[in-house]
C-alpha positions as CSV (number, residue, x, y, z in Angstrom):
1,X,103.2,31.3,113.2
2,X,103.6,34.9,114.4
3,X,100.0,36.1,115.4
4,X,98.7,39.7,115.9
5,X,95.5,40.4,117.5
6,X,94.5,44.1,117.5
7,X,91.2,46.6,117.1
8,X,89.3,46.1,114.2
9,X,89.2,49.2,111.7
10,X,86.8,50.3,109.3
11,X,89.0,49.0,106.9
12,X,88.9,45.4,107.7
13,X,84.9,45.5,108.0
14,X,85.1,44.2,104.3
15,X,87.4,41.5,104.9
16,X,85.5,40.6,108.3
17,X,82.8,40.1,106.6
18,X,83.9,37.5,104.0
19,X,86.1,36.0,107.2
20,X,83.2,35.1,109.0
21,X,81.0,34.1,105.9
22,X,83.3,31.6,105.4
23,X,83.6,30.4,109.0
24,X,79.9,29.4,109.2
25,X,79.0,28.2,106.0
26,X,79.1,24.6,106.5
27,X,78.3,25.4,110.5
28,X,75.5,22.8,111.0
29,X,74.2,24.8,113.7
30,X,73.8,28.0,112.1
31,X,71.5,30.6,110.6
32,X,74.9,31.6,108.3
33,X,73.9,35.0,108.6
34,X,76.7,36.1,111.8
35,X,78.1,38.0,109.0
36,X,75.0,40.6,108.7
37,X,74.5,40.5,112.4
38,X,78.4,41.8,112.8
39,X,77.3,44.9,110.6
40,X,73.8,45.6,112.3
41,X,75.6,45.4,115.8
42,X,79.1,48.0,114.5
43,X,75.9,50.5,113.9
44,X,74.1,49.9,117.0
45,X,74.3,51.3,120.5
46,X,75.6,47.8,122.0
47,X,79.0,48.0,120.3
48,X,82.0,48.4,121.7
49,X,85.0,49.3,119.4
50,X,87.6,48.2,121.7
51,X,86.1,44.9,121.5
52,X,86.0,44.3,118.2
53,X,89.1,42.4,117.3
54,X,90.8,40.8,114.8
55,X,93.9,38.2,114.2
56,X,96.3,38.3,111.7
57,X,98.5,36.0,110.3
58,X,101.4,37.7,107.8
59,X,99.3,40.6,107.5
60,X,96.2,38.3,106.7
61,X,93.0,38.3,109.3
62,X,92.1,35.5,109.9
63,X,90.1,35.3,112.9
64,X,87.4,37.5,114.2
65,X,85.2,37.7,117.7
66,X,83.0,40.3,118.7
67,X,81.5,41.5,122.4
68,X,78.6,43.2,122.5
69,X,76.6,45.4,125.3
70,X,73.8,43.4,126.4
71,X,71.7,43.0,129.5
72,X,70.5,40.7,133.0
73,X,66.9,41.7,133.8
74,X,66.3,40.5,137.2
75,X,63.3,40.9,139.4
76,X,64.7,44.3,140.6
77,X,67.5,45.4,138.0
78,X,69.2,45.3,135.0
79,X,73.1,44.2,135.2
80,X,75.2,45.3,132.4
81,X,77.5,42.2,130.6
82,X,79.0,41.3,127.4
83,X,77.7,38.3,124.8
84,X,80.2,36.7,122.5
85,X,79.0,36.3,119.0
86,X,80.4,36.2,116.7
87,X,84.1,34.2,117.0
88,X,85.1,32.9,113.5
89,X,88.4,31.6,112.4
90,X,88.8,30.9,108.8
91,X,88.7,27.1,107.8
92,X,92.4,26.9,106.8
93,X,93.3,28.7,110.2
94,X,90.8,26.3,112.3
95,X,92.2,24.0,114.6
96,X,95.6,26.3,115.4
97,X,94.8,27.5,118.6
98,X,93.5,31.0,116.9
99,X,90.2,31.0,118.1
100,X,91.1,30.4,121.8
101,X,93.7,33.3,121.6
102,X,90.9,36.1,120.6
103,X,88.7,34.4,123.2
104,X,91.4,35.3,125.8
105,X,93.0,38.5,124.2
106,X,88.7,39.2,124.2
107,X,88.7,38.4,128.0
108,X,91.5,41.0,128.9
109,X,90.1,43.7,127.3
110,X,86.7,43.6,128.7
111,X,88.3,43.1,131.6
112,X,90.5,46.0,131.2
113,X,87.4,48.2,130.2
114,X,85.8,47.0,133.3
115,X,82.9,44.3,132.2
116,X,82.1,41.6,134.5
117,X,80.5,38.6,132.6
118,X,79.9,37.7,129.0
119,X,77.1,35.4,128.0
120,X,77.5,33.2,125.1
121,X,75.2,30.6,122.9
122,X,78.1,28.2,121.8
123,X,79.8,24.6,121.4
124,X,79.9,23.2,125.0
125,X,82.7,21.4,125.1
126,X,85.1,24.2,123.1
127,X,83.9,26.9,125.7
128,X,84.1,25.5,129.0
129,X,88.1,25.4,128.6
130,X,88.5,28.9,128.9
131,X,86.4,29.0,131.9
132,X,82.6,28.6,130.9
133,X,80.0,27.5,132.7
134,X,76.4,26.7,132.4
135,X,74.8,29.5,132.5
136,X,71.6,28.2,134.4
137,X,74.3,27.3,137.1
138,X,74.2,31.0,137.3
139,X,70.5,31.7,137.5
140,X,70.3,33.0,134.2
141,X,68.4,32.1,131.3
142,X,68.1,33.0,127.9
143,X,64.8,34.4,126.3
144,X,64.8,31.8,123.6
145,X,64.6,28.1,123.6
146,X,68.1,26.6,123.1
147,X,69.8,23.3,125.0
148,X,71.1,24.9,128.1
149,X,74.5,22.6,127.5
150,X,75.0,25.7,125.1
151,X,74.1,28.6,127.0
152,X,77.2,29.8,129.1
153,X,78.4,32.4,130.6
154,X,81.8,33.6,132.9
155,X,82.7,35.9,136.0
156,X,85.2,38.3,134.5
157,X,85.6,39.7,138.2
158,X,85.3,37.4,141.1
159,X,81.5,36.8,142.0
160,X,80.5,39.1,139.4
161,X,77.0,36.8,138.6
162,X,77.0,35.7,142.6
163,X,73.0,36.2,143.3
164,X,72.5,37.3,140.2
165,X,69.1,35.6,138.7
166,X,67.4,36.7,135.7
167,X,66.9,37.1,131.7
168,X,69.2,38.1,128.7
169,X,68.2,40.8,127.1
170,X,69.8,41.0,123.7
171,X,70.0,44.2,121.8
172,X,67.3,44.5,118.7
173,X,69.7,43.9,116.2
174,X,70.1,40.0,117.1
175,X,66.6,39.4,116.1
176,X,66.3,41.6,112.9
């Protein structure tokens, strides 16, 4: 299967959309709305167009993740990080490894553009193989009530959440 993962474009936002409709409609633990919070976040001032990506397969995406700009408030500052939401794989393309590639590809480009963490709400035992851990391991929390096996977050750069103790602060357009 010959994969392509690149920038999403304005052009695919259409086909995005549908993508990740489709991903999370028979998610059990879902709002199945990712879909509308992909558009709010492209217009807000959290996005990041360089981490906005897509896979293809034969021309065809089929996977999707976002990272957005969010923040750590701690008792003295706020740290600048990354949350991953949305990753979405259509169902006929789940299970192939597709999902795990953006993940990665994801990590080297925030990487490259010189984030240190991303924070993620997500399946805890899909997200700790790519080097996951509990966020509350950390010191940081979420400002919702969630299970904290799903709230996770990883060190981009070496000791990038070392000492680091405080609250996620999502942009508005996660809660609209």
């Amino acid at each position: 299967m010959n994969i392509n993962i690149r920038e999403e474009r304005p052009e695919d936002f259409h086909s995005v959309f549908d993508l990740i409709e489709k991903a999370f409609r028979d998610e059990k633990y879902s709002d199945h709305k990712e879909h509308f919070l992909v558009e709010r976040l492209r217009k807000s001032e959290a996005f990041v167009p360089g981490l906005s990506l897509v896979c293809e397969v034969e021309n065809k995406i089929v996977g999707y993740i976002l990272l957005t700009k969010i923040k750590i408030k701690t008792s003295e500052d706020e740290i600048t990080s990354l949350a991953l939401a949305p990753v979405a794989v259509i169902p006929e393309f789940q299970g192939k490894g597709i999902g795990g590639r953006l993940i990665e590809a994801a990590h080297l480009k925030a990487s490259d553009l010189g984030y240190q963490s991303i924070i993620l709400l997500g399946h805890e035992k899909y997200y700790p193989k790519f080097g996951y851990h509990l966020a509350c391991e950390f010191g940081i929390s979420l400002p919702f009530d969630v299970p904290k096996e799903n709230c996770m977050a990883i060190e981009l750069q070496s000791d990038a959440l070392k000492n680091i103790r405080g609250e996620v602060v999502y942009p508005k357009e996660f809660f609209e």
